[in-house]
DSSP file (Angstrom, degrees, kcal/mol; ACC not computed):
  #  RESIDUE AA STRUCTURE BP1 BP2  ACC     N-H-->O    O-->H-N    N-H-->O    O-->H-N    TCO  KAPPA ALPHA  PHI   PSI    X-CA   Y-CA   Z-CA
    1    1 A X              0   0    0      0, 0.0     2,-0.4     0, 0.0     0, 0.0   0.000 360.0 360.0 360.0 147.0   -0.1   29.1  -16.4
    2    2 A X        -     0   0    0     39,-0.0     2,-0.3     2,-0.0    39,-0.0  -0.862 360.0-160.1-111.1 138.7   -2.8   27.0  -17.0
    3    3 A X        -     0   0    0     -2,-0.4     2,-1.0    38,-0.0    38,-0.0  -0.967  20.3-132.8-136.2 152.5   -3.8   23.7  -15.7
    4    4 A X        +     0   0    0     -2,-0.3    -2,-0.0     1,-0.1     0, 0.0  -0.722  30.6 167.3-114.0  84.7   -6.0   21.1  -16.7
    5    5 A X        -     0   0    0     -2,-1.0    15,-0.2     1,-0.1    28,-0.1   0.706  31.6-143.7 -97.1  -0.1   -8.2   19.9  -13.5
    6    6 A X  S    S+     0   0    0      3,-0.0     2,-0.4    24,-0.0    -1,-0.1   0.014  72.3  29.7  68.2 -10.1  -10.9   17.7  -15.2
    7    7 A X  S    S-     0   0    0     15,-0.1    12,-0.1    13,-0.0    15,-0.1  -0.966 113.1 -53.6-162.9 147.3  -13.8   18.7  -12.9
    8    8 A X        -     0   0    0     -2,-0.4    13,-0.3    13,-0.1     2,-0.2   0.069  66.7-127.8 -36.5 116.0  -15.1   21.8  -10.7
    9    9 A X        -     0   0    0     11,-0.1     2,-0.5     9,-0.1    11,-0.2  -0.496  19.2-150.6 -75.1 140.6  -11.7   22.2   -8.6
   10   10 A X  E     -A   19   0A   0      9,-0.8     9,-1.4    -2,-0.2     2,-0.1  -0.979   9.6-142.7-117.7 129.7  -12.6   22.2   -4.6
   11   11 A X  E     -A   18   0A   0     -2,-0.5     2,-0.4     7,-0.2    50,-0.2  -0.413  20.9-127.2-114.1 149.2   -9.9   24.4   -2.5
   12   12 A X    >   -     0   0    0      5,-2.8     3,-9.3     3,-0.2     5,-0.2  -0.781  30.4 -93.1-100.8 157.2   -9.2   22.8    1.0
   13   13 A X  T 3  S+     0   0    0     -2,-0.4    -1,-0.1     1,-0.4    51,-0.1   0.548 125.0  50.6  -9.1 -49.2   -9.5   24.7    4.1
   14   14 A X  T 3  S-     0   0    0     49,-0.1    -1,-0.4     3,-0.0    50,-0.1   0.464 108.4-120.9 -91.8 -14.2   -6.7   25.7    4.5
   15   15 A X  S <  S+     0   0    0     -3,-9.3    -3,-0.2     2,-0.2    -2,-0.1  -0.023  84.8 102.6  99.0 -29.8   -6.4   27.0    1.0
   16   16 A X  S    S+     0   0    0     -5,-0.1    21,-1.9    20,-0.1     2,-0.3   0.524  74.2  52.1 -58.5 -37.4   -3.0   24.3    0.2
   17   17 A X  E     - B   0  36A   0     19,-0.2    -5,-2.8    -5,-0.2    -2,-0.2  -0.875  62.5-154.8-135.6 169.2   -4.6   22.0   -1.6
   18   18 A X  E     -AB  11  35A   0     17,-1.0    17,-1.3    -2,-0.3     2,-0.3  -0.891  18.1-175.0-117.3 148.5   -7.0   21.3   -4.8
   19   19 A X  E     -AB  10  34A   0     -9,-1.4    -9,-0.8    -2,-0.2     2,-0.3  -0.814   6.5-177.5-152.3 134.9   -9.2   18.3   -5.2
   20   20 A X  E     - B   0  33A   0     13,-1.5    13,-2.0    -2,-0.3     2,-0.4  -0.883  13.0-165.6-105.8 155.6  -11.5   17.0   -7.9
   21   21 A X  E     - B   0  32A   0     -2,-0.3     2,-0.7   -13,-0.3    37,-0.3  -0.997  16.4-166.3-111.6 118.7  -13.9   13.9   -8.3
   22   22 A X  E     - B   0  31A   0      9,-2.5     9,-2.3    -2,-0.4     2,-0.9  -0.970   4.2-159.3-112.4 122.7  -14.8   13.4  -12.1
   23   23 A X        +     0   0    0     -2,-0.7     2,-0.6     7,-0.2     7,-0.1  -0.572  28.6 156.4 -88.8  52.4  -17.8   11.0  -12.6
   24   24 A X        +     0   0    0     -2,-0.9    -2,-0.0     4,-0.2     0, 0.0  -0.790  31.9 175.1-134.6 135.3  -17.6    9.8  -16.0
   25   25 A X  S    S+     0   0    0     -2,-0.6    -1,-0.2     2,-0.1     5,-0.1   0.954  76.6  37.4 -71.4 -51.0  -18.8    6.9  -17.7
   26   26 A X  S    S-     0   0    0      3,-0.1    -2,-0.1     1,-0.1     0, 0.0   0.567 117.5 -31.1 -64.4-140.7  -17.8    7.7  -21.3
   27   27 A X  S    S+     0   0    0      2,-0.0     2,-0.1     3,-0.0     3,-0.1   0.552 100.1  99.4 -51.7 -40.9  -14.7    9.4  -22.7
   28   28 A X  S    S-     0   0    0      1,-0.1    -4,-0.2    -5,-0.1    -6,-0.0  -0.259  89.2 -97.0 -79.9 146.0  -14.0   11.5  -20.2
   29   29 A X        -     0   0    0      1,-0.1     2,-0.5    -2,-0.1    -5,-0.1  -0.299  41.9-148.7 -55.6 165.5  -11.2   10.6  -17.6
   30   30 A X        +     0   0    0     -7,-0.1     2,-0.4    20,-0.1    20,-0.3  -0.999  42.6  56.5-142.5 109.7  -13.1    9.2  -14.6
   31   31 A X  E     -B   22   0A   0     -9,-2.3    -9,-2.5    -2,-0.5     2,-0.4  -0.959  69.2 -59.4 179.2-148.1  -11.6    9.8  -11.0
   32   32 A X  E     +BC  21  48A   0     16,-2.6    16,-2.2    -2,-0.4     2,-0.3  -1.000  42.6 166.5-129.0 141.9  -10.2   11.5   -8.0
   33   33 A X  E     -BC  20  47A   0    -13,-2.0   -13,-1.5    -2,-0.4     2,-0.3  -0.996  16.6-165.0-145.4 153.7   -7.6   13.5   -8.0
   34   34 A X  E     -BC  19  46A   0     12,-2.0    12,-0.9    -2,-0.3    11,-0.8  -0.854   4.0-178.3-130.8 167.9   -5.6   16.3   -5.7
   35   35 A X  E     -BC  18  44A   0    -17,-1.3   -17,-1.0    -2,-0.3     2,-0.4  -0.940  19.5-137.0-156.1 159.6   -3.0   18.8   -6.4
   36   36 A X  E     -BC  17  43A   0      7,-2.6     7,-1.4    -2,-0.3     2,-0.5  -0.959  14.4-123.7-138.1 177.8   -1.4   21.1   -3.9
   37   37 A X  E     + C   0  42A   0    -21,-1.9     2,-0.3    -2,-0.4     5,-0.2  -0.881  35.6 159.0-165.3  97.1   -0.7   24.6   -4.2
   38   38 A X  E >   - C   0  41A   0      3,-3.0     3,-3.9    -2,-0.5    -2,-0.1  -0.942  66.3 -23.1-149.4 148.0    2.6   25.8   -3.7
   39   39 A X  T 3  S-     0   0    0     -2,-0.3     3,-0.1     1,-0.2    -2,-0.0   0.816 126.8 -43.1  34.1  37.5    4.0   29.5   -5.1
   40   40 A X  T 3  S+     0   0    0      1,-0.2     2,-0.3     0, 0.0    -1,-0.2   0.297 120.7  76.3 126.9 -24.4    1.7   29.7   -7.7
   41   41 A X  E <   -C   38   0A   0     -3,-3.9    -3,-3.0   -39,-0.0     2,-0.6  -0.959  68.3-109.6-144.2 163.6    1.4   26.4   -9.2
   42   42 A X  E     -C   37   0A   0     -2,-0.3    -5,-0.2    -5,-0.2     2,-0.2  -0.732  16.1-160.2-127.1 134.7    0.1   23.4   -8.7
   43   43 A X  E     -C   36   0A   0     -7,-1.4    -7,-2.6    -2,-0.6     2,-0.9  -0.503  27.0-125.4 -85.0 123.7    1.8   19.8   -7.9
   44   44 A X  E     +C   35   0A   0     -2,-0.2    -9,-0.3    -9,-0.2     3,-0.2  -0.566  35.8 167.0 -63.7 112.5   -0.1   16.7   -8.5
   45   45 A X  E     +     0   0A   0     -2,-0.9    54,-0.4   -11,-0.8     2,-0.2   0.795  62.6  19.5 -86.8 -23.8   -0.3   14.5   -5.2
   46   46 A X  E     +C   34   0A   0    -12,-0.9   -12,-2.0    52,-0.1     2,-0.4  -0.803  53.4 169.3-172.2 101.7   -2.8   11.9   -5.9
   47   47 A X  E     +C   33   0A   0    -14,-0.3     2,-0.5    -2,-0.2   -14,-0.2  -0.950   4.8 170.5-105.6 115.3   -4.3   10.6   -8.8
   48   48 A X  E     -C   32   0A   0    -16,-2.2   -16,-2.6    -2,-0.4     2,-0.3  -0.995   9.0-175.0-136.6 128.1   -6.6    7.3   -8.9
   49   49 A X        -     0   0    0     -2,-0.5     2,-0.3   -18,-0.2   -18,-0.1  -0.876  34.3-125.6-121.1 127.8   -8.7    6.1  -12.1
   50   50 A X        -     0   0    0     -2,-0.3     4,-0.1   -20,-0.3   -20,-0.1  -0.705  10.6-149.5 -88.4 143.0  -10.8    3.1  -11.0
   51   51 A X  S    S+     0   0    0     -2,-0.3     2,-0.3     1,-0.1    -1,-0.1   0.446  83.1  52.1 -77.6 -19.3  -10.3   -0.2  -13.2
   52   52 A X  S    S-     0   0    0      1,-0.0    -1,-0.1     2,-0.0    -2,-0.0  -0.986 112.7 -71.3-134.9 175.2  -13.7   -1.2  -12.5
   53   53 A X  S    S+     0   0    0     -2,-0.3    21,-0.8    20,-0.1     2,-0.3   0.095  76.3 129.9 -45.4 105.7  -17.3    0.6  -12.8
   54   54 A X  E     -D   73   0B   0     19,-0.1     2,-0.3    -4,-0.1    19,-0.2  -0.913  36.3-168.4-141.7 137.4  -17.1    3.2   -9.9
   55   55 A X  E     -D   72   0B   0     17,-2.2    17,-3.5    -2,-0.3     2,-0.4  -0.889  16.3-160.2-121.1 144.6  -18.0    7.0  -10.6
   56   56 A X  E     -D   71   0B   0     -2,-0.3     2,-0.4   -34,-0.2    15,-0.2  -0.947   6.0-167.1-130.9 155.3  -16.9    9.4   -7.4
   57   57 A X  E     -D   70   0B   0     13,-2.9    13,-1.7    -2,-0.4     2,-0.3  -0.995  24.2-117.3-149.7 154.3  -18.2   12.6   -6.7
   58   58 A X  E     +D   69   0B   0     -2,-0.4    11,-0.3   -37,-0.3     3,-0.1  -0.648  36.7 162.7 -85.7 143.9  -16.8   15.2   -4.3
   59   59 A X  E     -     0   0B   0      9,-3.6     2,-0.3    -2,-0.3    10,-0.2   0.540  59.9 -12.0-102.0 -44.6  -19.4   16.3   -1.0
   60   60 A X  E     -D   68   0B   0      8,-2.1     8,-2.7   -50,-0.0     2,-0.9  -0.955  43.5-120.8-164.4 141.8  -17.2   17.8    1.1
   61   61 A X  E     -D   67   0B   0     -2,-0.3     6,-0.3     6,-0.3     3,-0.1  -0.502  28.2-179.5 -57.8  92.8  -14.1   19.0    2.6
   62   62 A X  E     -     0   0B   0      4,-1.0    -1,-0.2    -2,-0.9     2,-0.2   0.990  69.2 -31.1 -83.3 -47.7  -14.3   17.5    6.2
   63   63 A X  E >  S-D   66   0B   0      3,-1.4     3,-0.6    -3,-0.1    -1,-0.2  -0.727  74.0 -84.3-128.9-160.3  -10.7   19.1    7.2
   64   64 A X  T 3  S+     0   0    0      1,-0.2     3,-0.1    -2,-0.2    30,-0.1   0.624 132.1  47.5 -91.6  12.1   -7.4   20.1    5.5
   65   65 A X  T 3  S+     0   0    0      1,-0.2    29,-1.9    28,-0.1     2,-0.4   0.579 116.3  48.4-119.3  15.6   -6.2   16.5    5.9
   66   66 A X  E <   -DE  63  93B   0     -3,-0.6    -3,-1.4    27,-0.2    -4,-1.0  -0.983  52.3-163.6-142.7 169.2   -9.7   14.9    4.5
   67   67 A X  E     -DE  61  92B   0     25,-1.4    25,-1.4    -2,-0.4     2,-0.4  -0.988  18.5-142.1-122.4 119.5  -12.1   15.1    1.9
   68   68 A X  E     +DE  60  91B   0     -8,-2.7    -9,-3.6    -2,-0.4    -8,-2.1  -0.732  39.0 165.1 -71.8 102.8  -15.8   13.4    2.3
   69   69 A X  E     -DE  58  90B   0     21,-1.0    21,-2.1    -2,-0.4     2,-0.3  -0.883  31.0-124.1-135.8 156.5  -16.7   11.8   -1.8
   70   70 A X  E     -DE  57  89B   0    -13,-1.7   -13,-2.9    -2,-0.3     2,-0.5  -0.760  16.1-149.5 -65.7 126.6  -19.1    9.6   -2.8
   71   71 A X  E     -DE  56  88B   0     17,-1.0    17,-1.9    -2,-0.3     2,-0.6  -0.951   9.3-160.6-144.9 128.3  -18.7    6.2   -4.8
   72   72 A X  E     +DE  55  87B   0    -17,-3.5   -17,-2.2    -2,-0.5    15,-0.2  -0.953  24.0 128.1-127.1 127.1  -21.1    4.5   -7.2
   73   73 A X  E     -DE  54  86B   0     13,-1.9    13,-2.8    -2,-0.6   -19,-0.1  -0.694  50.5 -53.5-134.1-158.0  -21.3    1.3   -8.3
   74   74 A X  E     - E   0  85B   0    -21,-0.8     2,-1.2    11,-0.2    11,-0.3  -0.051  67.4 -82.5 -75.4-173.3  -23.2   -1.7   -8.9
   75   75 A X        -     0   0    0      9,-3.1    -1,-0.1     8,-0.1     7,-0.1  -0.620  23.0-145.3 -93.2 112.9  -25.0   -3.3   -6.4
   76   76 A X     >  -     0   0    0     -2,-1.2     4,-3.3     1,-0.1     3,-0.4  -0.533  27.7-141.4 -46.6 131.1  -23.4   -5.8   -3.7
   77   77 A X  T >4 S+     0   0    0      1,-0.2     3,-1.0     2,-0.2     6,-0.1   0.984 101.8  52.1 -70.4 -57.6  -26.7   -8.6   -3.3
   78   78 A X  T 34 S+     0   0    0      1,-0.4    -1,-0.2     2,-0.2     3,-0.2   0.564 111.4  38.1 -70.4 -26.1  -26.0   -8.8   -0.2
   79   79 A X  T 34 S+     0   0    0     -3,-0.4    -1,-0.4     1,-0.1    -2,-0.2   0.754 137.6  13.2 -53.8 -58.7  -26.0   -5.3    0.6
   80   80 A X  S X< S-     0   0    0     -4,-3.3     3,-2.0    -3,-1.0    -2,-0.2  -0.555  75.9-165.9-154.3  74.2  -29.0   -4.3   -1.7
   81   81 A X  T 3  S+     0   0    0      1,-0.2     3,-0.1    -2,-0.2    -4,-0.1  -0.337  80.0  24.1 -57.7 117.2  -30.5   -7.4   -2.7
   82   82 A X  T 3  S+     0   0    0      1,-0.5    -1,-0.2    -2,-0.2     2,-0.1   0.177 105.4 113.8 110.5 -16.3  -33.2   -6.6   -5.9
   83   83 A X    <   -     0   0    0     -3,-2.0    -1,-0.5     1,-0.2    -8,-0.1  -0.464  58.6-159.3 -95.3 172.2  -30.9   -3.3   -6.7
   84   84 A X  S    S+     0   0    0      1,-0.3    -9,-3.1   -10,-0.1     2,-0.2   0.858  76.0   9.8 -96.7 -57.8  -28.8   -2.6   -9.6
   85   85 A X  E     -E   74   0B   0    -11,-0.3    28,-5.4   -10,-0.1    -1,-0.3  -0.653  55.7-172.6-110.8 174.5  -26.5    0.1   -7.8
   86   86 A X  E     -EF  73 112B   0    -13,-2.8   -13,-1.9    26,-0.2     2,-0.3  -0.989  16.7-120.8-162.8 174.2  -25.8    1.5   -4.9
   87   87 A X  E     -EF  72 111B   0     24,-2.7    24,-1.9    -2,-0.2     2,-0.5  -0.777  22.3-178.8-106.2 128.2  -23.7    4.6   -3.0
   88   88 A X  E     -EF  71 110B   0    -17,-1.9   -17,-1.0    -2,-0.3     2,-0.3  -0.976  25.9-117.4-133.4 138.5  -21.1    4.6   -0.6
   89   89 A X  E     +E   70   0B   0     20,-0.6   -19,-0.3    -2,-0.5     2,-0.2  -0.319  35.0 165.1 -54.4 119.0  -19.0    7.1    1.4
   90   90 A X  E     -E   69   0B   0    -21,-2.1   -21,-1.0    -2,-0.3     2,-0.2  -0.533  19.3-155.3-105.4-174.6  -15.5    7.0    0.8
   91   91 A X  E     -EG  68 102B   0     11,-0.9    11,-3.0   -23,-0.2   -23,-0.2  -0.698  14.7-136.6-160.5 139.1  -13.1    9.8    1.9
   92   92 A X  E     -EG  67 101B   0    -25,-1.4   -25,-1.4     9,-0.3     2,-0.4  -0.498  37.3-162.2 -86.7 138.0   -9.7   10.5    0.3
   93   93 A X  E     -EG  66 100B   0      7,-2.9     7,-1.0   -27,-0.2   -27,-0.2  -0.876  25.2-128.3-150.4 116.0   -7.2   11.2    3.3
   94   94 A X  E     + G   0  99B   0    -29,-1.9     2,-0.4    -2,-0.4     5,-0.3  -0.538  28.7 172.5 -72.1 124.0   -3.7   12.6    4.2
   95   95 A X  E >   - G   0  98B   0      3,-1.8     3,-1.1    -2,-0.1     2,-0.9  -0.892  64.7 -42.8-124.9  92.6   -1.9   10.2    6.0
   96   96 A X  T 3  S-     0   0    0     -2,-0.4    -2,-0.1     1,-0.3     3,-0.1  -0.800 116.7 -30.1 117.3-135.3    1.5   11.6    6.3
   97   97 A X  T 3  S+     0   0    0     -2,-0.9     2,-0.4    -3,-0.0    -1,-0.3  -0.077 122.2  85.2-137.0  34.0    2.6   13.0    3.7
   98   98 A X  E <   -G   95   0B   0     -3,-1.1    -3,-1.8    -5,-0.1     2,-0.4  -0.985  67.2-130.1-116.2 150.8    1.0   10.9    1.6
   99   99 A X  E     +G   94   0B   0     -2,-0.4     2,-0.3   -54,-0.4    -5,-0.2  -0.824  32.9 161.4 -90.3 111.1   -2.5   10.9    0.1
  100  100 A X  E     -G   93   0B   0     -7,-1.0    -7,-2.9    -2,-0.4     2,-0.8  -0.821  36.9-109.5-130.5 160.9   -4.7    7.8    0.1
  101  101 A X  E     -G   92   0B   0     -2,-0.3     2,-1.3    -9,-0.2    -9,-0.3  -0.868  17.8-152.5-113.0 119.9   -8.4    6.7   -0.3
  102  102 A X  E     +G   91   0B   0    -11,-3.0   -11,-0.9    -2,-0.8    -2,-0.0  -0.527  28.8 161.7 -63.4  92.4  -10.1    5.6    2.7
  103  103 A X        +     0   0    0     -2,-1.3    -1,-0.1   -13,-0.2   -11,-0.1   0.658  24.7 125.9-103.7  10.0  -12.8    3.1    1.2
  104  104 A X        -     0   0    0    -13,-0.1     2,-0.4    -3,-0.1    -2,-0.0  -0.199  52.1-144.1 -63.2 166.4  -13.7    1.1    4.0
  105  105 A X        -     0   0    0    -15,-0.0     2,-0.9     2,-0.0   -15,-0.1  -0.935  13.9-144.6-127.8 125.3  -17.4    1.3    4.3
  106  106 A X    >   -     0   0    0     -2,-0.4     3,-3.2   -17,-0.2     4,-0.3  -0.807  32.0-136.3 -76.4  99.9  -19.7    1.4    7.5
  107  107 A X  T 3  S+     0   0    0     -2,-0.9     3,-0.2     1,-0.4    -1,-0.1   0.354  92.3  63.1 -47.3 -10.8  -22.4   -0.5    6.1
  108  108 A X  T 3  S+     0   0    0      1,-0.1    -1,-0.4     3,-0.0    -2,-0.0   0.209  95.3  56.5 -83.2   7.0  -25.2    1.5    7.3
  109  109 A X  S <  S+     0   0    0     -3,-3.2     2,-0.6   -20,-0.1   -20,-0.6   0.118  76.5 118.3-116.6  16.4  -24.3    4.6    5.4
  110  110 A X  E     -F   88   0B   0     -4,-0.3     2,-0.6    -3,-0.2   -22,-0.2  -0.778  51.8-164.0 -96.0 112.8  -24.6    2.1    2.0
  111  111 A X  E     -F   87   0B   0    -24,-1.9   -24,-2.7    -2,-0.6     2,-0.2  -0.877  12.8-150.9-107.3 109.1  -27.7    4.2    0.1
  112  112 A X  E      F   86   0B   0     -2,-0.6   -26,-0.2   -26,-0.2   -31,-0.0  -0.772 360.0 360.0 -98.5 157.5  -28.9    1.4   -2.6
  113  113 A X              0   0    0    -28,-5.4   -27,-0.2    -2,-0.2    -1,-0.1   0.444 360.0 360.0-131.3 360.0  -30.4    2.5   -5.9
């Protein structure tokens, strides 16, 4: 069977679960999404398409209950007064048995661009 994952698929630690970030401005669906992995096929857990300008991109697997991504958008002034955008860490996060995105933000890891 074939499945449709929108973006270079990233396997969690533990091998269970799938998760992609797709960054796209145009046409293309734009999000984060996870699937998990059970006998063969795989079950969507968490899908989120942002409603306003944010692109995510995956970095890293921190354990099998989070995943480390990246989120760009335009620039808070107050944050990065004189910039257009700027980058912040988010991480997507198993709480439960549900799947959520962590986006508070430590304001010293906020990279303006």
């Amino acid at each position: 069977m074939k499945y449709e994952v929108y973006s270079e698929p990233h396997l969690s630690p533990d091998g269970k679960n799938i998760v992609t970030a797709m960054p796209s401005e145009a046409y293309d669906i734009n999000g984060v999404f996870l699937w998990e992995i059970r006998g063969g096929e795989l079950t969507k857990k968490f899908h989120f398409e942002p409603t306003e300008y944010a692109l995510y991109s995956f970095v890293r697997w921190l354990n099998r209950d989070a995943v480390e991504l990246k989120k760009f958008v335009h620039a808070d002034r107050t944050a990065c007064p004189g910039k257009q955008f700027m980058e912040i860490p988010v991480r997507l996060v198993q709480d439960g048995a549900q799947w959520k995105l962590d986006e508070r933000s430590n304001p010293a890891a906020v990279t303006c661009k």
